[in-house]
C-alpha positions as CSV (number, residue, x, y, z in Angstrom):
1,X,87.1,129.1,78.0
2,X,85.7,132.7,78.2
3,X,85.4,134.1,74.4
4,X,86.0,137.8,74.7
5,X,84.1,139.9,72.0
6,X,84.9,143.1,69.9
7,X,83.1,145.1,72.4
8,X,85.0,144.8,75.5
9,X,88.2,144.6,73.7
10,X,87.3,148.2,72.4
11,X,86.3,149.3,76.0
12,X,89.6,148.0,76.8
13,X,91.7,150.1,74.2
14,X,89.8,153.2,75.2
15,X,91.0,152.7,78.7
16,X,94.7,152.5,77.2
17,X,94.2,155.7,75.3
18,X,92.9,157.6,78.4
19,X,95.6,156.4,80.3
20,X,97.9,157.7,77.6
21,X,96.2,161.0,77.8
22,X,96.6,161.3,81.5
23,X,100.4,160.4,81.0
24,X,100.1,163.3,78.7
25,X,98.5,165.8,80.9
26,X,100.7,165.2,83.3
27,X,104.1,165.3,80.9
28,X,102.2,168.5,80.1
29,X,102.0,169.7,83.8
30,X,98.0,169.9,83.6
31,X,96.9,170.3,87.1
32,X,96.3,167.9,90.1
33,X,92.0,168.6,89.6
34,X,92.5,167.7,85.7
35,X,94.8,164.1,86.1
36,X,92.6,163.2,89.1
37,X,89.3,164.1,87.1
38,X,90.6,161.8,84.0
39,X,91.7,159.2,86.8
40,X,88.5,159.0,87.9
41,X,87.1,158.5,84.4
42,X,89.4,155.4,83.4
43,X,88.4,154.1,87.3
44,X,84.6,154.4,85.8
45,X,85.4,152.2,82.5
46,X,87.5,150.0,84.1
47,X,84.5,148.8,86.3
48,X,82.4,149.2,83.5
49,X,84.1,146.7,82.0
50,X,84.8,144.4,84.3
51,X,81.2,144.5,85.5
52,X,80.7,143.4,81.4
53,X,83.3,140.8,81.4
54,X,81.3,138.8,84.7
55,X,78.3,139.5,83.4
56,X,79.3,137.9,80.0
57,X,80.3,135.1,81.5
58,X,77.9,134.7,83.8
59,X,75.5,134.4,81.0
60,X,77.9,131.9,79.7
61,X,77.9,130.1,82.8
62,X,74.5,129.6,83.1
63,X,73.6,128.2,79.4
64,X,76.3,125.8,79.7
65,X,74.6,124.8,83.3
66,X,70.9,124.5,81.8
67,X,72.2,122.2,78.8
68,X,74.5,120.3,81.3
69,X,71.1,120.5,83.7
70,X,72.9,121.7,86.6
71,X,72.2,124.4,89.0
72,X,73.9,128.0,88.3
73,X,74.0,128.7,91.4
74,X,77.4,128.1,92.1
75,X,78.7,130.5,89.1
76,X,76.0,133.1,90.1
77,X,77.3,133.1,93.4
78,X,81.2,133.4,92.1
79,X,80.5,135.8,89.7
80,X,78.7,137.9,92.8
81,X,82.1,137.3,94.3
82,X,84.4,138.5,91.7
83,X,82.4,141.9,91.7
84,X,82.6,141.8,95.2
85,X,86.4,141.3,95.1
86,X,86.8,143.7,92.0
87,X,85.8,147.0,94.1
């Protein structure tokens, strides 16, 4: 079971609070080149932290395979794929 930690839950609840400010913006009428700019932005987190959350557990992965004394290949090679899948 992944254990999710205080950091990306925070990354997380910034990405709410942008999205709330582009709701905002556009409640506000703020123009097309603003909302798309901010878009962009929460686009950029939101990989940020998915990239975090696979690399996490990844890492995860990988202890429990040395101490089990298995290869990690397999979870290297899915966690490629859920990055892969992701974009």
């Amino acid at each position: 079971m992944m254990v999710y930690d205080e950091q990306v839950i925070r990354r997380l609840k910034r990405l709410e609070g942008q999205t709330r400010g582009i709701l905002k913006m556009m409640e506000d009428g703020k123009n097309c080149k603003e909302v798309v700019s901010q878009l962009s932005a929460v686009r950029s987190a939101a990989d940020k932290a998915i990239a975090y959350i696979v690399a996490v557990n990844l890492e995860q992965c990988v202890l429990q395979a040395q101490e089990d004394h298995v290869d990690p290949r397999r979870q290297v090679n899915e966690a490629v794929e859920l990055l892969i899948k992701s974009r």
